[in-house]
C-alpha positions as CSV (number, residue, x, y, z in Angstrom):
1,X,25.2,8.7,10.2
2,X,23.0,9.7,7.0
3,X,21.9,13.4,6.7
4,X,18.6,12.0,5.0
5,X,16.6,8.5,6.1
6,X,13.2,7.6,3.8
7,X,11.1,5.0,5.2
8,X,9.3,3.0,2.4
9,X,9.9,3.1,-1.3
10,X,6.8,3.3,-2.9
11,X,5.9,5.9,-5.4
12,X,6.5,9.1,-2.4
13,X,9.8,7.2,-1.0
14,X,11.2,6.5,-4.5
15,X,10.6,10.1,-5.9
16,X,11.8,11.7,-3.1
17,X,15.3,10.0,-3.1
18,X,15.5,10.4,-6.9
19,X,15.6,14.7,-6.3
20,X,17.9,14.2,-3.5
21,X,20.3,12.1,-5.4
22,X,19.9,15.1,-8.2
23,X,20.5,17.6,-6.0
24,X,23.7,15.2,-4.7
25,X,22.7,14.4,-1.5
26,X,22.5,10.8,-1.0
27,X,20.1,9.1,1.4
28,X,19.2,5.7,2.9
29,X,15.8,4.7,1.3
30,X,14.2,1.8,3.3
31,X,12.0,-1.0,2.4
32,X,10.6,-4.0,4.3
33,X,9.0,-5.4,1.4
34,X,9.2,-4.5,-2.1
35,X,9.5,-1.2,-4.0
36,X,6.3,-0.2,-5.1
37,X,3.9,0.0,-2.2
38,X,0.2,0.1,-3.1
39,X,0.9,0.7,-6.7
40,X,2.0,-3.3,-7.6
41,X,-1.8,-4.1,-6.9
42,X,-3.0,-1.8,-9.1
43,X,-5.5,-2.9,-12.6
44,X,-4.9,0.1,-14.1
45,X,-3.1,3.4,-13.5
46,X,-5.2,5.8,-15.9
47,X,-4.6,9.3,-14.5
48,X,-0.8,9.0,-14.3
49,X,0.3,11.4,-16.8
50,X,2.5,10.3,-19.7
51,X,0.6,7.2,-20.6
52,X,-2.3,8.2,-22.6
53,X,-3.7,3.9,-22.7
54,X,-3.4,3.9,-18.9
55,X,-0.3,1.8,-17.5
56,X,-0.8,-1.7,-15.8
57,X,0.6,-0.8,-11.9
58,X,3.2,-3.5,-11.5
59,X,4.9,-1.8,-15.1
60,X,4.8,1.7,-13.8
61,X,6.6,0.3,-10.2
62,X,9.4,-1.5,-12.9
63,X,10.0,2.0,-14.9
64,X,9.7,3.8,-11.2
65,X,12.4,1.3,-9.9
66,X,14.5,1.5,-13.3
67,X,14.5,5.2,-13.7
68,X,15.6,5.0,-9.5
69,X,18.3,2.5,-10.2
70,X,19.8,4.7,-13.3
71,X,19.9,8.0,-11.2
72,X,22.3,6.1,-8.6
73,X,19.3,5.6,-5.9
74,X,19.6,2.0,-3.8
75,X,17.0,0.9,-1.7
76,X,18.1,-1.0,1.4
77,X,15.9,-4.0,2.3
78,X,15.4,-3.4,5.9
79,X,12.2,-4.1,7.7
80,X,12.0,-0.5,10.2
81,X,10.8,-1.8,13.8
82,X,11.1,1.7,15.8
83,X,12.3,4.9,15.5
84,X,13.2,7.2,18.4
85,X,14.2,11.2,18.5
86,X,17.0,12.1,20.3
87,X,17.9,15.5,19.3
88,X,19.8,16.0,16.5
89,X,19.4,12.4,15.5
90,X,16.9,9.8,14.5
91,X,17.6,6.7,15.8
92,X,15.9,4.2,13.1
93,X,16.2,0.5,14.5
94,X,15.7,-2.2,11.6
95,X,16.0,-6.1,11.9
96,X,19.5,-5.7,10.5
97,X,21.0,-2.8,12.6
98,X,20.6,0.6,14.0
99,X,20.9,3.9,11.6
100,X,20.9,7.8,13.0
101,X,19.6,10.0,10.4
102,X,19.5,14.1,10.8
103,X,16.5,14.0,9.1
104,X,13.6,11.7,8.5
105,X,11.3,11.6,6.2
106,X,8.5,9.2,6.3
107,X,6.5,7.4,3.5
108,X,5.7,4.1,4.8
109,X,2.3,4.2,3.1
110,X,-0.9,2.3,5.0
111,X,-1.6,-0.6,6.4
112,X,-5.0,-2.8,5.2
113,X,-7.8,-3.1,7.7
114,X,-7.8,-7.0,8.8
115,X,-11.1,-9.3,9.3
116,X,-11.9,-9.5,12.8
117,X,-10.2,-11.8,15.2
118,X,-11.6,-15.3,15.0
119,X,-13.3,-14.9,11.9
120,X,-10.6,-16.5,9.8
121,X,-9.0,-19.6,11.5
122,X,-5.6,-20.4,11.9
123,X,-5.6,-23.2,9.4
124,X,-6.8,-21.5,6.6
125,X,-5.0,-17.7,6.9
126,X,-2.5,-19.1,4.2
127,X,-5.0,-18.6,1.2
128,X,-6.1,-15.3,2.9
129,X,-5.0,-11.8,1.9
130,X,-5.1,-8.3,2.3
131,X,-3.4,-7.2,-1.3
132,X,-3.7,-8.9,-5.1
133,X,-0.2,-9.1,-6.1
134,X,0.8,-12.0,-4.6
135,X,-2.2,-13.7,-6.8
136,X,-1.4,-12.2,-10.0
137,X,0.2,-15.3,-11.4
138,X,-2.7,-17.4,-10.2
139,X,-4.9,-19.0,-13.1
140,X,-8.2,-21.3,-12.7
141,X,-8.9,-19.9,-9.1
142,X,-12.0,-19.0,-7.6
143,X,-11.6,-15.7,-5.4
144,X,-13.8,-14.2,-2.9
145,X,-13.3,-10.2,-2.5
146,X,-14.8,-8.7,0.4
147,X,-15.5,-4.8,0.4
148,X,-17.1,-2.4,-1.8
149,X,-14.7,0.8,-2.4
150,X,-12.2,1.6,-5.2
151,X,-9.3,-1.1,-4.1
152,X,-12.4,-3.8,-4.3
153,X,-13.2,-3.8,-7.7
154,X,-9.6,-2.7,-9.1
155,X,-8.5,-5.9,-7.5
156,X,-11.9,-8.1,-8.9
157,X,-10.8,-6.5,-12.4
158,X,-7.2,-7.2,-11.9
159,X,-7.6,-11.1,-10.7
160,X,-10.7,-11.9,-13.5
161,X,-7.8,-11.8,-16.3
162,X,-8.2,-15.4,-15.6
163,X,-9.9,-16.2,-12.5
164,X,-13.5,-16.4,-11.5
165,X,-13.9,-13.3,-8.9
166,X,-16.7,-13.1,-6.3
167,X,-17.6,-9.6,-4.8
168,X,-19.0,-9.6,-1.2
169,X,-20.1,-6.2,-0.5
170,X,-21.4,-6.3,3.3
171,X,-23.7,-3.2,3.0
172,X,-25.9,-2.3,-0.1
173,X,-23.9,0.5,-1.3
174,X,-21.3,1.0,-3.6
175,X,-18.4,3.2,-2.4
176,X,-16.2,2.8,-5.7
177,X,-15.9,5.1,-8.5
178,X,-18.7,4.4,-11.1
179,X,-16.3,3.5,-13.7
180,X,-14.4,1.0,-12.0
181,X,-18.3,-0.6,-11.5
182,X,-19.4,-0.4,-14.7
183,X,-16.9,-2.5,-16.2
184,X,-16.9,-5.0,-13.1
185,X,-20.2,-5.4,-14.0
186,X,-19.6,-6.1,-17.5
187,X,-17.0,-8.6,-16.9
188,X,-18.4,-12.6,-17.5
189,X,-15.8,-13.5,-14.5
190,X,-17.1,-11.1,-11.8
191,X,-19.5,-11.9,-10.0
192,X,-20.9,-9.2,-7.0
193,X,-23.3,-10.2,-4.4
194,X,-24.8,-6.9,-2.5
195,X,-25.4,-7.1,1.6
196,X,-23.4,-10.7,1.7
197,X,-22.2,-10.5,5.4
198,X,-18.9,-12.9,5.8
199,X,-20.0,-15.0,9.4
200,X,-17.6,-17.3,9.3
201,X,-14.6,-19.5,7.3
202,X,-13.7,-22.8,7.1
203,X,-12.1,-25.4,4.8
204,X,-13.5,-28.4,2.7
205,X,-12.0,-32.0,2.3
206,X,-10.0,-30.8,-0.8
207,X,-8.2,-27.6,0.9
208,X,-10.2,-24.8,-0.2
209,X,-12.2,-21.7,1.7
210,X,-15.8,-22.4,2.8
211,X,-17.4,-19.0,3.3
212,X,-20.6,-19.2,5.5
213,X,-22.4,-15.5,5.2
214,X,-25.7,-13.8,5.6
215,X,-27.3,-12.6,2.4
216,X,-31.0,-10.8,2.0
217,X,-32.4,-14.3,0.8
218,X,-31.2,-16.1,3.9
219,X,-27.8,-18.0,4.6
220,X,-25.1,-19.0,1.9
221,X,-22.2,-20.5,1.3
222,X,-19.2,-20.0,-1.4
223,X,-16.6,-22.1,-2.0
224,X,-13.1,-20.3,-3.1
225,X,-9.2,-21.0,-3.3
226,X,-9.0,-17.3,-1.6
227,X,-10.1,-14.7,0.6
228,X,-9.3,-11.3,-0.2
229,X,-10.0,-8.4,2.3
230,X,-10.9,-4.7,1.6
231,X,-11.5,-3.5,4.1
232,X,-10.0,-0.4,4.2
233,X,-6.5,1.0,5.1
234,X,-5.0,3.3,7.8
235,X,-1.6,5.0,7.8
236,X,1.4,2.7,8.8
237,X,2.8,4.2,11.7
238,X,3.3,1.1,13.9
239,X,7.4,1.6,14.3
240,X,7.1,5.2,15.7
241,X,7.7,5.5,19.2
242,X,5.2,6.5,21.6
243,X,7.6,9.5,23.7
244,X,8.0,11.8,20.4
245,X,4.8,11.4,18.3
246,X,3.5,14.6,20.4
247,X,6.2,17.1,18.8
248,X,5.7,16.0,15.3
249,X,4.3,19.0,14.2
250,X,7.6,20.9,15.8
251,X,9.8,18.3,14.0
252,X,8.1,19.0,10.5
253,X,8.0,23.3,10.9
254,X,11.8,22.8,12.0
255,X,12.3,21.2,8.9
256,X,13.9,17.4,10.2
257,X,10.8,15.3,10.0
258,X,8.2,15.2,7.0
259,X,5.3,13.0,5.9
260,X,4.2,12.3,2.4
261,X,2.5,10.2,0.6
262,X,-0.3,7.5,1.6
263,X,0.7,7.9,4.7
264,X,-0.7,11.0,5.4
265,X,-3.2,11.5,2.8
266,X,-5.7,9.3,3.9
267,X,-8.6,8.2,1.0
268,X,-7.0,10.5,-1.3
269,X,-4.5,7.7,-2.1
270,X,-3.3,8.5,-5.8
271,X,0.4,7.9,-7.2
272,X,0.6,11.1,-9.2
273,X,0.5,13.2,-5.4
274,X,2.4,10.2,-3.5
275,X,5.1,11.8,-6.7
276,X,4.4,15.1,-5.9
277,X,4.9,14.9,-2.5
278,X,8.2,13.1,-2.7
279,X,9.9,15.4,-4.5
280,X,8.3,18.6,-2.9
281,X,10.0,17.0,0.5
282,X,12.9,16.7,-1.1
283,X,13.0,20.2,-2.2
284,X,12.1,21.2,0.6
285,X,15.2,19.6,1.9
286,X,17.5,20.7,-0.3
287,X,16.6,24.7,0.3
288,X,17.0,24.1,3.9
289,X,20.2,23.1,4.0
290,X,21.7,25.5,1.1
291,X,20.2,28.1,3.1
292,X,21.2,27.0,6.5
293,X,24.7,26.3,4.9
294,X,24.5,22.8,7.0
């Protein structure tokens, strides 16, 4: 029995185990993935305080892992499929086994918005994708973004280093911050194509994506090694079980269950809060149970 579960160890998850493991109360910190969350897609961190250049995501998640690691914090590579409450416990059920928990707190971060059903077929879902790190090492590729907010053009920027990038945007206005557009559109290897409506997706003799869409002068087509969707996101809170979601807000003001992070800051999706909110919960935590003497 652990006295503290986290789910996910992104920047919220990570920071929050880091003050508990100050304060000397260990915790299990759960991960189905890879530490890091959101953050190992990102171009360019440059409102993270401490790097005055800006700092490349996938480094920051390395120094966030390191400086985790050093403090004595483990993250156990679980993939969470339900938790229950059955008073006092949590009952978190993983693929690898079941773990009660006094208290949970939960930073599983968001899941991304997925093209509609039957849009992309079966054959062809390997070169399609929902984040950019699994492409970072690509080189030579031709990459087909769809979406038109922040995430869209931080992952055109990230994946021009040395591919050739195509931006769909499905409507005819931007939604992304107007420097992350002004240097996408200054890049030679971005190329964005306003009110392109994706129809449909098929493959060519040689094994890469044909992209049929609608565009303002008619039909078109692209040609691409892979499809990239942003689409959006929405909290990842698929493992929770339907019977206790109602008394959440009970479970948080009695002090057992919290949220932070992505997870429950919708677009305001920035790793210097996800931080803040980890070790707030933590603290939070802490003073609890000094002054509850549990």
């Amino acid at each position: 029995m652990h006295e503290v579960a986290i789910i996910g160890a992104g920047p919220a998850g990570l920071s929050a185990a880091l003050q508990l493991h100050r304060y000397g109360l260990p915790c299990l910190l759960l991960e189905g993935e890879q530490a890091g969350g959101l953050l190992r897609n990102a171009n360019l961190v440059e409102n993270y305080p401490g790097f005055p250049g800006g700092v490349p995501g996938p480094r920051l998640v390395e120094l966030f892992v390191r400086q985790a690691e050093a403090a004595g914090v483990e993250v156990t590579y679980e993939r969470v499929c339900s938790v229950a409450y059955q008073s006092p416990l949590f009952q978190i059920q993983t693929n690898a086994g079941l773990h009660p928990a006094r208290r949970l707190v939960i930073a599983s971060g968001t899941r991304a918005e997925q093209f509609e059903p039957g849009l992309v077929p079966s054959a062809a879902a390997a070169q399609v994708f929902y984040e950019v790190y699994p492409l970072l090492a690509e080189r030579g590729r031709r990459v087909a973004i769809v979406g038109a907010g922040d995430a869209a053009f931080d992952y055109a920027l990230n994946l021009a280093r040395h591919n050739q990038v195509l931006v769909l945007n499905r409507g005819d206005q931007l939604k992304c911050l107007p420097l992350l557009w002004q240097r996408a559109s200054q890049a030679q290897n971005i190329a964005y194509h306003a009110s392109t409506r994706l129809q449909g997706v098929g493959r060519t003799a040689a094994g890469q994506l044909l992209l049929e869409c609608t565009s303002p002068s008619g039909e078109v087509s692209f040609t691409v090694d892979y499809l990239v969707g942003a689409l959006g996101r929405r909290p990842a809170l698929d493992f929770l079980e339907p019977g206790w979601q109602e008394n959440t807000a009970l479970l948080q003001d009695t002090g057992v269950l919290y949220f932070i992070g992505d997870v429950k800051n919708g677009i305001f999706r920035q790793t210097s809060i996800a931080v803040g909110d980890g070790i707030l919960a933590a603290m939070k935590i802490y003073r609890y149970l000094k002054e509850n003497s549990v």
